[in-house]
Backbone as a ProteinNet text record, in pm:
[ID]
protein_1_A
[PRIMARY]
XXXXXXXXXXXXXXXXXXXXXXXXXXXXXXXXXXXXXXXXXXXXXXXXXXXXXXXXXXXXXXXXXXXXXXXXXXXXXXXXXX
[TERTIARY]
81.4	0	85.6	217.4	266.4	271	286.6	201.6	68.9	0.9	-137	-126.6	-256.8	-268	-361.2	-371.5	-482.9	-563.8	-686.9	-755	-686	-623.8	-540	-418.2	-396.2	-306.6	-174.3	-119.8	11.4	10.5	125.8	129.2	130.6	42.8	33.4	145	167.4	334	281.8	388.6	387.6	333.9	382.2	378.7	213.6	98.8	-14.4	-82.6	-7.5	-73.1	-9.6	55.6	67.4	-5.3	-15.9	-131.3	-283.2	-296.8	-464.3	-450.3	-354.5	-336.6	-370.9	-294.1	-314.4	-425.9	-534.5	-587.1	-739.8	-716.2	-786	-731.7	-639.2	-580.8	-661.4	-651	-737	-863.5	-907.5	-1049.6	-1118	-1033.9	-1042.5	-1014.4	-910.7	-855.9	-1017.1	-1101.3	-1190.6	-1320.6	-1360.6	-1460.6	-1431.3	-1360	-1281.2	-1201.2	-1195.8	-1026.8	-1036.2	-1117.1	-1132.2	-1124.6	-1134.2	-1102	-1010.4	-888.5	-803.2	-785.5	-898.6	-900.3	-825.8	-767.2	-638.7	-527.2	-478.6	-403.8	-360.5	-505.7	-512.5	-498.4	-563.4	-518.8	-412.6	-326.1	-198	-81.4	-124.6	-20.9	-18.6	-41.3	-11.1	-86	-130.1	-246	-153.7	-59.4	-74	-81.5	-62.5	-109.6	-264.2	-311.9	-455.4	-550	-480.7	-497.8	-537.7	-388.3	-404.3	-510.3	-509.7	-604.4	-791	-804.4	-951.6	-930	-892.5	-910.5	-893.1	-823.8	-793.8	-880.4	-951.6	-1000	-944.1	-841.2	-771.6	-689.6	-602.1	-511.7	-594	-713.5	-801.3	-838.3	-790.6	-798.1	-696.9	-528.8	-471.4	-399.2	-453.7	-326.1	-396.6	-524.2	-589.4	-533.1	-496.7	-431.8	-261.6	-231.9	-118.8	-84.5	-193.3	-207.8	-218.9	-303.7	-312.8	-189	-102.6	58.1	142.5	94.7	179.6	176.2	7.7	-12.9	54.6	130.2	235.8	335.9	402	507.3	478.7	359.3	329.2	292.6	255.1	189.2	335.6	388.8	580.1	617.8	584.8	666.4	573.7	450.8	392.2	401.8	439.5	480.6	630.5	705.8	851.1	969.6	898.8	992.5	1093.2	1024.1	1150.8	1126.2	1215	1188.7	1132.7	1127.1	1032.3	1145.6
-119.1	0	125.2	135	221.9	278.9	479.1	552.9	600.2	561.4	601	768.6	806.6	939.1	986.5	1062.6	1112.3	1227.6	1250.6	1351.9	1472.4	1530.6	1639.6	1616.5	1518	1492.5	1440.7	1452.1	1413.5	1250.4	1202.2	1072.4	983.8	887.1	796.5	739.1	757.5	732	567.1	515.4	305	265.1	313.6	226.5	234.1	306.1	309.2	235.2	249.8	138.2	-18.8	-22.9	-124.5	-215.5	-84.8	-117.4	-140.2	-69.7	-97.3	-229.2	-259.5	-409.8	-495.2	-489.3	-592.3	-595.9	-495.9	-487.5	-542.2	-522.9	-593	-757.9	-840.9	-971.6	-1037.8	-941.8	-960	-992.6	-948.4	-945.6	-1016.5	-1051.1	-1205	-1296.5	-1286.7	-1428.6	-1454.3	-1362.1	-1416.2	-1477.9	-1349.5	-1374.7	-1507.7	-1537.2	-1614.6	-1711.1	-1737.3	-1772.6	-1952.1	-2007.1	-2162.6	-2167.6	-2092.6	-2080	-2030.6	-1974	-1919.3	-1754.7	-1712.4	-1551.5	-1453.3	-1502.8	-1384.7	-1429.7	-1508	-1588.1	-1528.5	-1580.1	-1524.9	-1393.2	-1313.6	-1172.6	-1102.3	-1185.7	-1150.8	-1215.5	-1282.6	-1348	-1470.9	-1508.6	-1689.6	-1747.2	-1835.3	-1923	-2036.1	-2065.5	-2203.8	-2268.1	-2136.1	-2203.3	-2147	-2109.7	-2078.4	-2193.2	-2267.7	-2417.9	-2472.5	-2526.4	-2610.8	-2554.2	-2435.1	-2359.5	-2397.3	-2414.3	-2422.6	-2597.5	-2702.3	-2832.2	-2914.4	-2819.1	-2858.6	-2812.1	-2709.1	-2596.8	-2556.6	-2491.5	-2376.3	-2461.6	-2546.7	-2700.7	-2720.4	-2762.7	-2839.9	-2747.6	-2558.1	-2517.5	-2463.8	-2543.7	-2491.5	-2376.2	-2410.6	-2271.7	-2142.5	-2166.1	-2018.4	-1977.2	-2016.3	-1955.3	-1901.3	-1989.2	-1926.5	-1761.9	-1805.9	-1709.8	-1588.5	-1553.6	-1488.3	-1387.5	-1471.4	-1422.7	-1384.2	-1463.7	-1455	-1365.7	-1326	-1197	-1080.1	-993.4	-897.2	-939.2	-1054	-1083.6	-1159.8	-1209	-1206.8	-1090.5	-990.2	-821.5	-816.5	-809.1	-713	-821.1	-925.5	-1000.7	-983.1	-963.9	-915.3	-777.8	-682.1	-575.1	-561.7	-643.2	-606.8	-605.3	-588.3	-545	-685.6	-752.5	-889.3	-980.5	-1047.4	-1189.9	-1291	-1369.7	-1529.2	-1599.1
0	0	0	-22.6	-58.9	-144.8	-98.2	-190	-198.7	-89.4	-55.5	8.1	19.3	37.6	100.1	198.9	296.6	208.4	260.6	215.4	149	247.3	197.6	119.2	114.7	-60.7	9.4	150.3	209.5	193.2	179.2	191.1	333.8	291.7	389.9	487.9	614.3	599.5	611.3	605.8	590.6	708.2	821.4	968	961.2	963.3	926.2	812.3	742	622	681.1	737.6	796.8	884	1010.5	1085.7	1050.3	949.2	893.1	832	772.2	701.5	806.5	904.9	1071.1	1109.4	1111.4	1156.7	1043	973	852.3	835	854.2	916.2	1015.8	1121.9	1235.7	1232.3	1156.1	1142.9	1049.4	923.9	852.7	919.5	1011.9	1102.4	1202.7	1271.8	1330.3	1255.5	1144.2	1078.3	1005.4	911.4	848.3	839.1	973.1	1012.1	957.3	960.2	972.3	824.4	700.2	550.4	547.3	584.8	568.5	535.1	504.3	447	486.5	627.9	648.2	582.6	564.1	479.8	356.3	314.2	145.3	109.1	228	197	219.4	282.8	305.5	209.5	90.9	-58.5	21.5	124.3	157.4	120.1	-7.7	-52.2	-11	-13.9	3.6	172.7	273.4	336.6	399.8	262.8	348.7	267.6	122.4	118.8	230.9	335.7	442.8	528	557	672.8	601.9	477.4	449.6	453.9	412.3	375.9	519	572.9	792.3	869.5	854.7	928.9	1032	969.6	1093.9	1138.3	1090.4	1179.2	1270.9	1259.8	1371.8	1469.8	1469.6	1593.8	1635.1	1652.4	1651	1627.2	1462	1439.9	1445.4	1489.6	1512.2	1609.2	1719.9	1847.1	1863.6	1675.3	1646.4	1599.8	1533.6	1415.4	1460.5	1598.9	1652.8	1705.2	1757.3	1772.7	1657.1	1542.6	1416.1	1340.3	1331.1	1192.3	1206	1323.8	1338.9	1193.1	1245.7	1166.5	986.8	977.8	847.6	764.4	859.8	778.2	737.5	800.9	782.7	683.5	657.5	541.4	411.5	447.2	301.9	259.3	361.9	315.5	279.4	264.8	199.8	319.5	494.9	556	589.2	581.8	663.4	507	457.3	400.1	421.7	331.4	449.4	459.7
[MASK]
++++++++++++++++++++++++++++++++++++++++++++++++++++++++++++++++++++++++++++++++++

């Protein structure tokens, strides 16, 4: 989402477009979470594959995921590698 722009025309700084990303994660991970849709919206299909055909690793990995989506936002945004 870099390159975005507020009303008044200044640019978005990143750490915010960041956070709205997380926070949009978040909220696929509850609504969603047993299909994978935070997943998918974050470029991981293949493991939002496993997350819809498992549902959620049985449960598990929802309680992961929870801890995890910090560090998957920052890898779909460019900041860390996988």
């Amino acid at each position: 989402m870099a390159g975005g722009r507020r009303l008044d025309g200044k640019p978005v700084p990143e750490a915010k477009t960041d956070y709205a990303k997380l926070i949009i994660a978040y909220l696929l991970l509850f609504v969603g979470g047993g299909c994978g849709l935070h997943l998918a919206f974050l470029g991981r299909q293949n493991q939002a594959l496993v997350w819809s055909v498992t549902f959620g690793m049985f449960g598990f990995g929802f309680l992961r995921d929870i801890f995890a989506l910090p560090r998957y936002v920052r890898e779909a945004t460019g900041e860390e590698g996988e």
